[in-house]
DRENDRENLUM-71040 format. One record per residue: residue in three letters; residue number from 1; x, z, y of N, C-alpha, C in turn. Coordinates in Angstrom, 2 decimals. Example, Ala and Ser with C-alpha at 12.3 -4.5 7.8 and 13.67 -1.06 7.14 Angstrom:
2
{type: ALA, seq: 1, nx: 13.19, nz: 7.80, ny: -5.69, cax: 12.30, caz: 7.80, cay: -4.50, cx: 13.20, cz: 7.80, cy: -3.30}
{type: SER, seq: 2, nx: 12.85, nz: 7.08, ny: -2.25, cax: 13.67, caz: 7.14, cay: -1.06, cx: 12.90, cz: 7.87, cy: 0.03}
//
This chain:
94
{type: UNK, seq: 1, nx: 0.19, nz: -34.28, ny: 19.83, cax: -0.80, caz: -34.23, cay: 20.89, cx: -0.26, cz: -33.39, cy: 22.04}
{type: UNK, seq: 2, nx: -0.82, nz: -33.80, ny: 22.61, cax: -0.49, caz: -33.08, cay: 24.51, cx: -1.40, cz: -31.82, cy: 24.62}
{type: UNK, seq: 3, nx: -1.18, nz: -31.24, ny: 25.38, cax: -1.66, caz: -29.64, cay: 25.43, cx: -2.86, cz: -29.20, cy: 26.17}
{type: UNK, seq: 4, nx: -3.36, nz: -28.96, ny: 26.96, cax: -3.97, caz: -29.06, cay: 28.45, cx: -4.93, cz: -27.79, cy: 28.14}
{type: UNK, seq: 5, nx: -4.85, nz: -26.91, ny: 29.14, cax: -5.55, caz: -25.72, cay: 29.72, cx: -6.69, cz: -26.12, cy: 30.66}
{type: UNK, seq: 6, nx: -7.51, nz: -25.36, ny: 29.96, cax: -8.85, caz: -25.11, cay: 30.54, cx: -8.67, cz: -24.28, cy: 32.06}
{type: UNK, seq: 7, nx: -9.47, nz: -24.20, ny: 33.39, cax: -8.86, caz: -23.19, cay: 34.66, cx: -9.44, cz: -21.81, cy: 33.89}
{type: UNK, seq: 8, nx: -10.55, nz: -21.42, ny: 33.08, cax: -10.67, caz: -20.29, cay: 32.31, cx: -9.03, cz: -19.85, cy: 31.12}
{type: UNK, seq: 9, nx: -8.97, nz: -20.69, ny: 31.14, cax: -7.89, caz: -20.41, cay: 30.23, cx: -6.44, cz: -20.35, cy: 30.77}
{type: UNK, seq: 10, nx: -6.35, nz: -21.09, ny: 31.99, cax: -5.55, caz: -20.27, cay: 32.83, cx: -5.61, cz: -18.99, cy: 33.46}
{type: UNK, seq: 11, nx: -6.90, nz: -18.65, ny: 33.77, cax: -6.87, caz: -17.62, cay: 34.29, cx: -7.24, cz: -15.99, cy: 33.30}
{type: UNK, seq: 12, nx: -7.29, nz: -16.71, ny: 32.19, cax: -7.25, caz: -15.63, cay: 31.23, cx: -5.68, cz: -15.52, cy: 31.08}
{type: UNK, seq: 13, nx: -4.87, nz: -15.94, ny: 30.37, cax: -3.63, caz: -16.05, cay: 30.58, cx: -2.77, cz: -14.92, cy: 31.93}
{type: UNK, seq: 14, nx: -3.29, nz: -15.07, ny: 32.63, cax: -2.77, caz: -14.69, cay: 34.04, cx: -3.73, cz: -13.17, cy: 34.48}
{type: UNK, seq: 15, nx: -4.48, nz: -13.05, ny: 33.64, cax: -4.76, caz: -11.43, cay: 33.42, cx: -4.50, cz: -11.14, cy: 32.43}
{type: UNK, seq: 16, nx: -4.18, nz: -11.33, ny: 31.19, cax: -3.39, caz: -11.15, cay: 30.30, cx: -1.84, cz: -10.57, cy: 30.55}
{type: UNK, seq: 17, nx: -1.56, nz: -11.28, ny: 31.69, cax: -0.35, caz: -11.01, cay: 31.98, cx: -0.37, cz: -10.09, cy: 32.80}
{type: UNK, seq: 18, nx: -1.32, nz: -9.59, ny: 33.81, cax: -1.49, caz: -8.76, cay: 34.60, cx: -1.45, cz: -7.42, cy: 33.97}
{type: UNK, seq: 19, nx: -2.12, nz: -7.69, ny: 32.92, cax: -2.60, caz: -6.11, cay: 32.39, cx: -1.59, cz: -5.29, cy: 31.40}
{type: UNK, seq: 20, nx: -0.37, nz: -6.53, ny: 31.15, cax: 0.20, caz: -5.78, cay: 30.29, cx: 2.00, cz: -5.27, cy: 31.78}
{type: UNK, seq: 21, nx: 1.68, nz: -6.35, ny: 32.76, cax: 2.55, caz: -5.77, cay: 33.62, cx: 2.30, cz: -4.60, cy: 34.17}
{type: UNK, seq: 22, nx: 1.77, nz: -3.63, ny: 34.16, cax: 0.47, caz: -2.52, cay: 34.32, cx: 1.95, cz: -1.43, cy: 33.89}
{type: UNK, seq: 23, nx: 2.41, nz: -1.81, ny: 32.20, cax: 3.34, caz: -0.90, cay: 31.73, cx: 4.73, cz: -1.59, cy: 31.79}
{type: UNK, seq: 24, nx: 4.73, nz: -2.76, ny: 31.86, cax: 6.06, caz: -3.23, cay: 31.47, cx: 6.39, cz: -5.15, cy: 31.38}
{type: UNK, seq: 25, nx: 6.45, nz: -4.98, ny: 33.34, cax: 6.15, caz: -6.35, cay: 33.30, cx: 7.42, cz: -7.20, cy: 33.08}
{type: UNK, seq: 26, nx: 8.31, nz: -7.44, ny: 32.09, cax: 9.63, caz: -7.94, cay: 31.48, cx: 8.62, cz: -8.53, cy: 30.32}
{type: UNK, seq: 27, nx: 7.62, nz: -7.93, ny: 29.20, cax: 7.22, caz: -8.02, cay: 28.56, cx: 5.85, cz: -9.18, cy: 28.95}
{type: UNK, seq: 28, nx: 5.37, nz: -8.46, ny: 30.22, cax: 4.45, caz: -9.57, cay: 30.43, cx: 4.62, cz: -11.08, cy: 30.65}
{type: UNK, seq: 29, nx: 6.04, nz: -11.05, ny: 31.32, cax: 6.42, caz: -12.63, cay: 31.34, cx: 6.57, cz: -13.29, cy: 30.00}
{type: UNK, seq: 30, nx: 7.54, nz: -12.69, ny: 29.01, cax: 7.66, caz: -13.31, cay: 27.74, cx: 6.41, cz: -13.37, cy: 26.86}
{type: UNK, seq: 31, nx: 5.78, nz: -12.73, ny: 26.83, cax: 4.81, caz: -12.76, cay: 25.92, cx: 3.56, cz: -13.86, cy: 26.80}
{type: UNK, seq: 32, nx: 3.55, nz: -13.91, ny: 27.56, cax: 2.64, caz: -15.55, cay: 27.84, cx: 3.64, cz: -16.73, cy: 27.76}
{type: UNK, seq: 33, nx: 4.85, nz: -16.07, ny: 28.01, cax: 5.74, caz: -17.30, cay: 27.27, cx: 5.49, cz: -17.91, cy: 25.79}
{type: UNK, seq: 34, nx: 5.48, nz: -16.68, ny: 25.07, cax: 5.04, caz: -16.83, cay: 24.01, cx: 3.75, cz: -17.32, cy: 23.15}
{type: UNK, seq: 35, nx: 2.77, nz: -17.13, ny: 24.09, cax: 1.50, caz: -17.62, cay: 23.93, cx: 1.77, cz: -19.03, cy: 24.05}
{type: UNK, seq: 36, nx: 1.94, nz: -19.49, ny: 25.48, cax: 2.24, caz: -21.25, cay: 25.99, cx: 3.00, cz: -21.52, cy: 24.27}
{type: UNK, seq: 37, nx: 4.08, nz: -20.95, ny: 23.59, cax: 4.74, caz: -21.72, cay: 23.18, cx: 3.92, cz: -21.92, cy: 21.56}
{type: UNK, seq: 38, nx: 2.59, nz: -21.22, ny: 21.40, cax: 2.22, caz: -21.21, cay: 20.54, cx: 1.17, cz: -22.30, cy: 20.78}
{type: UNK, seq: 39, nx: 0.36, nz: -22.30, ny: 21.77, cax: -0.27, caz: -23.21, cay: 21.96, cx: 0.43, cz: -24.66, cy: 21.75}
{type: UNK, seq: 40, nx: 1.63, nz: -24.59, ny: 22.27, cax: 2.47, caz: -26.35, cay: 21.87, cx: 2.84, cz: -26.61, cy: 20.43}
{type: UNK, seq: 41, nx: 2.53, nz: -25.14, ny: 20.03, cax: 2.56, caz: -25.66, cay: 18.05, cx: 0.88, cz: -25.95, cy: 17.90}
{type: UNK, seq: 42, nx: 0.34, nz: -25.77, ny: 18.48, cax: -1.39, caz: -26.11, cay: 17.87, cx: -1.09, cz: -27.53, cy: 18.13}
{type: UNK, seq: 43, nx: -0.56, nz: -27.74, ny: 19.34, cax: -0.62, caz: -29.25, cay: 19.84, cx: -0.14, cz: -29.90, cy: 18.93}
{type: UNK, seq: 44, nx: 1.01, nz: -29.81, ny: 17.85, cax: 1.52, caz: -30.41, cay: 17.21, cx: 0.82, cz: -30.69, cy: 15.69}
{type: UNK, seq: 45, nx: -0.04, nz: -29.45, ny: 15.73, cax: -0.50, caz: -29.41, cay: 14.03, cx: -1.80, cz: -28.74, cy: 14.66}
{type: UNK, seq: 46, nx: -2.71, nz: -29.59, ny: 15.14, cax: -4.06, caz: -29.41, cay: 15.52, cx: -5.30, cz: -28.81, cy: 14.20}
{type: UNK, seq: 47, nx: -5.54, nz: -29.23, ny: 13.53, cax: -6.77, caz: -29.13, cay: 12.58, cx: -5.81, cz: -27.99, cy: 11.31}
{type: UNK, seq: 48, nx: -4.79, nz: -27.34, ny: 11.71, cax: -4.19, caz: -26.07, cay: 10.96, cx: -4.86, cz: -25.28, cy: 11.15}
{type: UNK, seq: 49, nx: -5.66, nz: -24.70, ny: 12.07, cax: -6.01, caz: -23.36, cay: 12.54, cx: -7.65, cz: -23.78, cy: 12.05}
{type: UNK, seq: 50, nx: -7.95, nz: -22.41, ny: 12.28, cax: -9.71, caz: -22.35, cay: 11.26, cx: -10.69, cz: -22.80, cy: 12.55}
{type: UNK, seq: 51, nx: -11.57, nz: -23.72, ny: 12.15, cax: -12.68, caz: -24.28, cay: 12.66, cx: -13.63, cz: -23.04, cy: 12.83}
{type: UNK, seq: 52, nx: -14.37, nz: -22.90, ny: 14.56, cax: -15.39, caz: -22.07, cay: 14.60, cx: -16.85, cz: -22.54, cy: 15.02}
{type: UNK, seq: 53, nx: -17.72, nz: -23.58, ny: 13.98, cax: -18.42, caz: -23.88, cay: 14.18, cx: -19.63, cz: -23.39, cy: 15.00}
{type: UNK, seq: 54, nx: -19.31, nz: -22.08, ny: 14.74, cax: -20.47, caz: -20.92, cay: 15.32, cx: -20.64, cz: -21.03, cy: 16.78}
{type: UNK, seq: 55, nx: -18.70, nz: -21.16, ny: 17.59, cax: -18.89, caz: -21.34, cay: 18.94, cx: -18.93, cz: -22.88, cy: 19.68}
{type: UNK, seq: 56, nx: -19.15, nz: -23.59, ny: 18.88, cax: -19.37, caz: -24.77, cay: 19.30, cx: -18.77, cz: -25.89, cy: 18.35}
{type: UNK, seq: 57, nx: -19.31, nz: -27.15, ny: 18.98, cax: -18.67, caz: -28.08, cay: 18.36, cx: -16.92, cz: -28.73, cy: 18.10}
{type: UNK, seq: 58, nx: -16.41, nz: -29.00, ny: 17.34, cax: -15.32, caz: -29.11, cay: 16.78, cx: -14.31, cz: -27.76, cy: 17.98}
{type: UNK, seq: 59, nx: -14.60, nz: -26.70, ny: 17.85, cax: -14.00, caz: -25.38, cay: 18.46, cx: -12.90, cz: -25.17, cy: 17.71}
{type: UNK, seq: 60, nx: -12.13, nz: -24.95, ny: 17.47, cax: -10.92, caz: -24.12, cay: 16.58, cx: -10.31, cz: -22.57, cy: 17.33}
{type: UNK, seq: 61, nx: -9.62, nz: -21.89, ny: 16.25, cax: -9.08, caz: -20.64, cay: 16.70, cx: -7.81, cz: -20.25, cy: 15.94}
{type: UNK, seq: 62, nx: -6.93, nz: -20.10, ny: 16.83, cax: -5.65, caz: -19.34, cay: 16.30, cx: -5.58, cz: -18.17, cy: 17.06}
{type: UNK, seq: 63, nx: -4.94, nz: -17.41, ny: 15.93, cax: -5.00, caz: -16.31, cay: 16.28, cx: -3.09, cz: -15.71, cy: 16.57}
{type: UNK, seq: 64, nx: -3.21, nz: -14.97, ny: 17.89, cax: -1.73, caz: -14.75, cay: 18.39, cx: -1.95, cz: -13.71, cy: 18.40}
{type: UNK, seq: 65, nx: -0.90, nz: -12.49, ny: 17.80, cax: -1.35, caz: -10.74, cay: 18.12, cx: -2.46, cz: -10.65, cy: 18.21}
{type: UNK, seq: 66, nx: -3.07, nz: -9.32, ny: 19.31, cax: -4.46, caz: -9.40, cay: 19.18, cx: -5.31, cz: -10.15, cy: 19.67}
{type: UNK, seq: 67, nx: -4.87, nz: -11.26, ny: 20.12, cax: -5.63, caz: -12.39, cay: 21.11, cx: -5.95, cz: -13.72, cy: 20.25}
{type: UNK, seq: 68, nx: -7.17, nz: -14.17, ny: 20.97, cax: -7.60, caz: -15.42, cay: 20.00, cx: -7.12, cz: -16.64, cy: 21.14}
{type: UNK, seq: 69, nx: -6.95, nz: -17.69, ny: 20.53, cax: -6.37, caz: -19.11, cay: 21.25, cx: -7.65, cz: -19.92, cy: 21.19}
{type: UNK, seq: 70, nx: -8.81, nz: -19.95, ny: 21.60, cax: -9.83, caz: -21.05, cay: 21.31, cx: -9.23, cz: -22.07, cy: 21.93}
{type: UNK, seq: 71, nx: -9.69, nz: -23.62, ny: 20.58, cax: -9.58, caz: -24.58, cay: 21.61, cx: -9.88, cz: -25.63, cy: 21.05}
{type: UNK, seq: 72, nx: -10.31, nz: -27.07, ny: 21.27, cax: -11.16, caz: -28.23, cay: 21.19, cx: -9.43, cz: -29.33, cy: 20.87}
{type: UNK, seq: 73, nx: -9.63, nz: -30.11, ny: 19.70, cax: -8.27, caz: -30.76, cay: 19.51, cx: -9.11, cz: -32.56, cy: 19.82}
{type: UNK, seq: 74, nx: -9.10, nz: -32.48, ny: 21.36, cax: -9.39, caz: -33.51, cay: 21.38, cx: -8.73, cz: -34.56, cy: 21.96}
{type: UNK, seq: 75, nx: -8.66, nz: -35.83, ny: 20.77, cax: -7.69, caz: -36.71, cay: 21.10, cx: -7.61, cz: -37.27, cy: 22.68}
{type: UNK, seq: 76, nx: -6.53, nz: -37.42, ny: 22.96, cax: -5.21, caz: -37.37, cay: 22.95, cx: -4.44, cz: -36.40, cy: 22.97}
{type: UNK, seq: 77, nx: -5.19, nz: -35.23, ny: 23.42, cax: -4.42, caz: -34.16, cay: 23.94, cx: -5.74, cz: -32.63, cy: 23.35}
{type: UNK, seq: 78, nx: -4.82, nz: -31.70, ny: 22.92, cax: -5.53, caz: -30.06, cay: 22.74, cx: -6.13, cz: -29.66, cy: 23.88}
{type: UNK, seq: 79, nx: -7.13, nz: -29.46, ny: 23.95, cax: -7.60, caz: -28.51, cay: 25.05, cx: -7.70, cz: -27.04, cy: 24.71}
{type: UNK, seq: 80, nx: -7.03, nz: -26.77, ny: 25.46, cax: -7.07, caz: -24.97, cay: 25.28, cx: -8.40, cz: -24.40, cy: 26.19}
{type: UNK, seq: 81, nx: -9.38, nz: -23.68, ny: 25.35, cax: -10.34, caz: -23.59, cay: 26.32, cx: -10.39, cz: -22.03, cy: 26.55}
{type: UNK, seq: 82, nx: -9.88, nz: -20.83, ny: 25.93, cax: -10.09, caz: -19.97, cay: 26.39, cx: -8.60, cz: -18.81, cy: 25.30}
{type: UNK, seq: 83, nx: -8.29, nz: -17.93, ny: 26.17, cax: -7.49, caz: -17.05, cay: 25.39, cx: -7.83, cz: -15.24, cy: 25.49}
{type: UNK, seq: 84, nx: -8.12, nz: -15.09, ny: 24.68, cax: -9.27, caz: -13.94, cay: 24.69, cx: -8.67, cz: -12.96, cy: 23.02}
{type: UNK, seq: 85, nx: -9.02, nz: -11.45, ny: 23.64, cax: -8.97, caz: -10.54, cay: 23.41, cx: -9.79, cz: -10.89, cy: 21.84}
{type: UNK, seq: 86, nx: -9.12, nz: -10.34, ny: 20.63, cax: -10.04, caz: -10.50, cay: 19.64, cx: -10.87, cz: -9.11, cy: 19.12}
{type: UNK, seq: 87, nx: -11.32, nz: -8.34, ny: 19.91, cax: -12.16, caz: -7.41, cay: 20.00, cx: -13.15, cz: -7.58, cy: 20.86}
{type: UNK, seq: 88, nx: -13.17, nz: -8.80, ny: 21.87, cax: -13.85, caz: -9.34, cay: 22.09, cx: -15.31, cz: -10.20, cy: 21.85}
{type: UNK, seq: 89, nx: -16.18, nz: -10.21, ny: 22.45, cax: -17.70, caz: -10.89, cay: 22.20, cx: -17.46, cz: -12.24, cy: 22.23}
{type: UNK, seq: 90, nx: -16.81, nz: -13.18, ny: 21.52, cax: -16.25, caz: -14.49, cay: 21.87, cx: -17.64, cz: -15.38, cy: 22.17}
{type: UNK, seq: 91, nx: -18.16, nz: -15.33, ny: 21.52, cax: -19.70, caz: -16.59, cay: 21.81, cx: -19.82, cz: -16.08, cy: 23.24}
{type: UNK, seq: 92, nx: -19.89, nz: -14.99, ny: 23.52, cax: -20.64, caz: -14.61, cay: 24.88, cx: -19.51, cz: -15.37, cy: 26.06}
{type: UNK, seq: 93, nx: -18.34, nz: -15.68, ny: 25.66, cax: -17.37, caz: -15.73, cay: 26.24, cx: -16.66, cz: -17.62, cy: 26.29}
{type: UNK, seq: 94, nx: -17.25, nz: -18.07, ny: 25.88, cax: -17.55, caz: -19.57, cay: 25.60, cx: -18.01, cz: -20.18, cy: 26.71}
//
């Protein structure tokens, strides 16, 4: 499956990256590198990661470091709908 970002989920991403360039932005580039490249393994093996019925319908979540990957595996392509802090209020954040 094909990948595709939510504009919330771009723009989480892109404060994600902001906040860790704050201390050490070498780190901030790779590590949303690293995120993107995790998201293209969901794409590949969609229904691996745990179902969160709670935040909606067919929702899923992987979890990267301390950040959660929500996202909807809908055919043809993954939608990534949000990438969020897992100390985070996620329903509120849906």
């Amino acid at each position: 499956m094909g990948v595709l970002f939510t504009p919330l989920a771009e723009t989480d991403l892109e404060e994600i990256g902001d906040y860790i360039a704050q201390d050490n932005p070498a780190r901030a580039l790779t590590f949303i590198q690293e995120i993107r490249a995790q998201c293209q393994r969901i794409g590949k093996s969609p229904l691996a990661y745990r179902a969160r019925p709670e935040l909606g319908d067919s929702i899923r979540s992987c979890p990267f470091g301390n950040y959660i990957i929500l996202y909807r595996p809908d055919a043809p392509d993954v939608l990534i709908i949000r990438v969020l802090h897992g100390a985070m209020d996620l329903p509120r954040h849906i």
